[in-house]
C-alpha positions as CSV (number, residue, x, y, z in Angstrom):
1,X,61.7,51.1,41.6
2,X,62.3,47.7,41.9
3,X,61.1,45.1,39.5
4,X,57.9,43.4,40.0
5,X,57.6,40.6,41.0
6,X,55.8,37.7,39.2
7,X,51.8,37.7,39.1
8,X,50.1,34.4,39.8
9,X,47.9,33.7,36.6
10,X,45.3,33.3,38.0
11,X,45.1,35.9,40.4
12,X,42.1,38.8,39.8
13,X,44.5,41.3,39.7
14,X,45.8,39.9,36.8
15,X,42.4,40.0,35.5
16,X,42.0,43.3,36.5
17,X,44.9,44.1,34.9
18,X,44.7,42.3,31.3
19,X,45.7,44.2,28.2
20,X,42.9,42.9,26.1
21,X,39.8,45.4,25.7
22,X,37.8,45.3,29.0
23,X,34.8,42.4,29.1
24,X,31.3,42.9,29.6
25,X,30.4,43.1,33.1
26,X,28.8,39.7,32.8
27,X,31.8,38.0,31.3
28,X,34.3,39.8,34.1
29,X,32.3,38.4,37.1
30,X,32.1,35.1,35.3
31,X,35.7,35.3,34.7
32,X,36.9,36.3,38.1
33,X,34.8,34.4,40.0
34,X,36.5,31.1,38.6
35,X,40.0,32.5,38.9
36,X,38.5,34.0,42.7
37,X,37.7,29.3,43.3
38,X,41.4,28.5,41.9
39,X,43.1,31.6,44.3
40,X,41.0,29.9,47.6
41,X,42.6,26.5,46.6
42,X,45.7,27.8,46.6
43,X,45.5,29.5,50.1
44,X,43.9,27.2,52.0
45,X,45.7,25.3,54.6
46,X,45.7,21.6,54.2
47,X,45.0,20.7,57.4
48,X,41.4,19.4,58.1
49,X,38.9,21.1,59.0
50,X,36.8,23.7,59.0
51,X,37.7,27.6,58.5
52,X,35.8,29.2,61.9
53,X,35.5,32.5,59.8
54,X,35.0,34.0,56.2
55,X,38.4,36.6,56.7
56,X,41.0,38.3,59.0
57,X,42.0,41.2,59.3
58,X,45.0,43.3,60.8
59,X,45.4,46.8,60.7
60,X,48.6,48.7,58.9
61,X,50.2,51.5,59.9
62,X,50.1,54.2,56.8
63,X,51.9,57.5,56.5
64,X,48.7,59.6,57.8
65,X,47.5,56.7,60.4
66,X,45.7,53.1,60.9
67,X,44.6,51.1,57.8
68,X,42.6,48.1,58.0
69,X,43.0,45.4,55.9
70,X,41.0,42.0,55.8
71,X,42.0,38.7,53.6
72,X,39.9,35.6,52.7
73,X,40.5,32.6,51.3
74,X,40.1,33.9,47.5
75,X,42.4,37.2,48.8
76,X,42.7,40.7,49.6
77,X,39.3,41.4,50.7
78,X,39.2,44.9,52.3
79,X,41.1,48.0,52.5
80,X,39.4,51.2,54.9
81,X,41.4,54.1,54.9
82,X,39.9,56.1,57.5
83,X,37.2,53.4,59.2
84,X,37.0,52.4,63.0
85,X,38.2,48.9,62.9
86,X,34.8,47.3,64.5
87,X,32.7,49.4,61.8
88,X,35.5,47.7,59.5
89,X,35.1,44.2,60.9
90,X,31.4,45.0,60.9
91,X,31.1,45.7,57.4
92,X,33.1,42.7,55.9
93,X,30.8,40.0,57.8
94,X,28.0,42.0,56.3
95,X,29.6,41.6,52.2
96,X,30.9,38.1,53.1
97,X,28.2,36.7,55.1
98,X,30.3,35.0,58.0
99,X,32.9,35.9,60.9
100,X,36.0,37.9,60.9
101,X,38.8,37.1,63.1
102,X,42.0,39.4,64.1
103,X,45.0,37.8,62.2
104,X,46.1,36.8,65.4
105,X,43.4,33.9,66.5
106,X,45.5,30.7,66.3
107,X,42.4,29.2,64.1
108,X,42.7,31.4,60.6
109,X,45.1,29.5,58.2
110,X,48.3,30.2,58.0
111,X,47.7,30.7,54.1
112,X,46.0,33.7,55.3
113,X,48.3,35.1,57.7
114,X,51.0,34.8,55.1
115,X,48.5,37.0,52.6
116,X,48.3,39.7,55.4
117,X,52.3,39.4,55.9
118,X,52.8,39.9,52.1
119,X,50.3,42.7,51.7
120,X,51.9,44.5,54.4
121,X,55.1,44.4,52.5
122,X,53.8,45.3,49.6
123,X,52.2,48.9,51.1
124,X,55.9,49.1,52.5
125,X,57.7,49.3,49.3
126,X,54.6,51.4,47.5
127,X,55.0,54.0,50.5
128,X,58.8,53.9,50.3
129,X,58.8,54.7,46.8
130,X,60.3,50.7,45.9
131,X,56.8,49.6,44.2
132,X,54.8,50.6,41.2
133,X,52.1,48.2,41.2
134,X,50.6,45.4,43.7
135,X,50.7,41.8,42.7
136,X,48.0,40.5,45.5
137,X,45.1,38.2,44.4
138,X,42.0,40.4,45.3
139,X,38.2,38.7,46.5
140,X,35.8,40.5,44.9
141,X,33.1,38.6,46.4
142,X,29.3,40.7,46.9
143,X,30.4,43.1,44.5
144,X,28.1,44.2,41.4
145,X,29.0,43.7,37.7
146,X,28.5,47.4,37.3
147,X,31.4,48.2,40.0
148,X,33.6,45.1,38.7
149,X,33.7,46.7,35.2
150,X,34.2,50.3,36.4
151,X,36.9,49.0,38.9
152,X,38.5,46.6,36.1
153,X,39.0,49.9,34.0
154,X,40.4,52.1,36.9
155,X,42.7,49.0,37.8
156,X,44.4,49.2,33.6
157,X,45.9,53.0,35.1
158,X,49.4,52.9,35.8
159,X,51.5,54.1,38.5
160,X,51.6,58.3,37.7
161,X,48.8,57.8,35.1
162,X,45.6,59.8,36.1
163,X,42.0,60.2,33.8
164,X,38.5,61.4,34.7
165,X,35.1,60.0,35.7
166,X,34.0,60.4,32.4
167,X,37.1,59.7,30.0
168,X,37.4,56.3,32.3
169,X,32.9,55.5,31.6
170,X,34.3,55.6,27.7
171,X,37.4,53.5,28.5
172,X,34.5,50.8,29.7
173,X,32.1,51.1,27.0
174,X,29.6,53.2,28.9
175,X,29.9,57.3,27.5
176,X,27.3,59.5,29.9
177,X,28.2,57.6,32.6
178,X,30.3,59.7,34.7
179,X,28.1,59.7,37.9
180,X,27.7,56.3,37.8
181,X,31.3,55.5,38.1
182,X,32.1,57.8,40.6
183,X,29.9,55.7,42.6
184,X,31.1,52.3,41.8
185,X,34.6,53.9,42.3
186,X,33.0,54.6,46.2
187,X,32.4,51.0,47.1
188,X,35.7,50.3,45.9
189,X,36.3,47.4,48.4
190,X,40.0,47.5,47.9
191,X,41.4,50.8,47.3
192,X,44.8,51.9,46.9
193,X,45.4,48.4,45.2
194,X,42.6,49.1,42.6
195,X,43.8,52.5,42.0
196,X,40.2,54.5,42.6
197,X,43.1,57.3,43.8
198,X,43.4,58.0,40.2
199,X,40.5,59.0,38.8
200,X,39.8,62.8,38.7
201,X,37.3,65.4,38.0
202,X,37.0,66.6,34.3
203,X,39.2,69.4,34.6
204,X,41.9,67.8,36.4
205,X,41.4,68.5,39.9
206,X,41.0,65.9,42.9
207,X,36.7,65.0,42.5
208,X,35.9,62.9,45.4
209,X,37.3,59.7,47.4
210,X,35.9,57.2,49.6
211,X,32.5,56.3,50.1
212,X,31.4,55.1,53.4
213,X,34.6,55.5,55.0
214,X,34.6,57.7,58.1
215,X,36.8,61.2,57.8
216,X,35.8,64.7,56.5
217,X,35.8,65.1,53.1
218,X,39.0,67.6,53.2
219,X,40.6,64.6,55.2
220,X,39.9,61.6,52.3
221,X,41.2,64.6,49.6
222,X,44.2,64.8,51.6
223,X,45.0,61.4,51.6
224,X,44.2,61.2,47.4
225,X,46.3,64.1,47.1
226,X,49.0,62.5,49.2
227,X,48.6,59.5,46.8
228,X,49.2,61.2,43.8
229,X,51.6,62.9,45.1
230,X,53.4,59.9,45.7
231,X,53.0,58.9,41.8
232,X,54.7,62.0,40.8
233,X,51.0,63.3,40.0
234,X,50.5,67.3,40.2
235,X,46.9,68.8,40.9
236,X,45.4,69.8,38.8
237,X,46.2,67.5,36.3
238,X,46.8,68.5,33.1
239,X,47.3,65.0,32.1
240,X,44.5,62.8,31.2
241,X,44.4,59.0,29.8
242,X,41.9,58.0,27.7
């Protein structure tokens, strides 16, 4: 692996990713939404103005096909795994209330494009076996407390490490809440760099993945499975954190 490479501060996957014992939901969206003002400063363009959309988005080629990916001016926004890209498009406007332009239209700032171009490199070396962990600012804009505290404990898993629906509702403060999580872990808006790939059933075998994403469910399984496989990660696991 090669080394990381250094994490903006104020970025929310540094949030996501703190060492100190996980927030209150309440206290994580209030954190994350001011680091989520000082990450859009930092990628808008300077040029006057204004933004004609809310995101773009750009579509990346993955070992088992298409993955689309949107950024906004506070981050990654989207990752689909297995989504027609006008449902995709389609369903960012709808969480960010405005337009989405292909990457491509001359009028999205070149802050953004540069955010698609680093993603892209970053699935590169995590699919070439070169990275261990994403350091991309993530917009977690229209999503719950609920799923920002379930998605702030799956995001504390390292690269290899796995644990279940249930051990991970402890790991947040919130026993009995298995179900629960495995929904939050669903509308995971970003998945792949929030890790929802590595949380399994109780006794170690894959569970579920995705939520509204288009695919049969052997097909989403296969692509967890080809995740974890990737991490050195052997079903079932026999392994659990927390």
């Amino acid at each position: 692996m090669t080394p990381r490479a250094t994490t903006p501060d104020d970025t929310i996957e540094r949030l996501l990713r703190a060492g100190d014992p996980i927030p209150d939901a309440a206290a994580l969206a209030d954190e994350t939404a001011d680091a989520m003002a000082r990450t859009r400063l930092a990628l808008a363009d300077a040029a006057p103005g204004d933004v004609p959309c809310v995101a773009a988005h750009a579509v990346y080629a993955a070992p088992w096909g298409p993955v689309n990916i949107a950024v906004s001016g506070a981050g990654l926004a989207a990752v689909s795994l297995r989504e027609p890209e006008a449902a995709f498009v389609a369903d960012v406007e709808r969480r960010l209330h405005g337009p989405v332009l292909p990457v491509a239209d001359p009028t999205v700032p070149a802050g953004w494009r540069a955010l698609i171009d680093r993603t892209i490199a970053e699935f590169d070396e995590y699919f070439a076996g070169r990275r261990d962990s994403f350091d991309l600012p993530v917009d977690l804009a229209g999503i719950s407390d609920w799923d920002r505290a379930v998605l702030g404990g799956a995001a504390r898993l390292h690269y290899g490490e796995v644990t279940s629906y249930g051990r991970l509702a402890r790991m947040i403060g919130r026993p009995g809440a298995a179900r629960a999580v495995g929904g939050a872990l669903g509308r995971n808006p970003v998945p792949i760099v929030i890790p929802c790939h590595r949380i399994l059933a109780g006794d170690g075998s894959l569970g579920g993945y995705g939520g509204g994403w288009t695919g049969t469910r052997d097909e989403m399984l296969g692509i967890k499975a080809s995740l974890l496989s990737r991490e050195g990660v052997r079903i079932p696991a026999d392994a659990l954190v927390g």
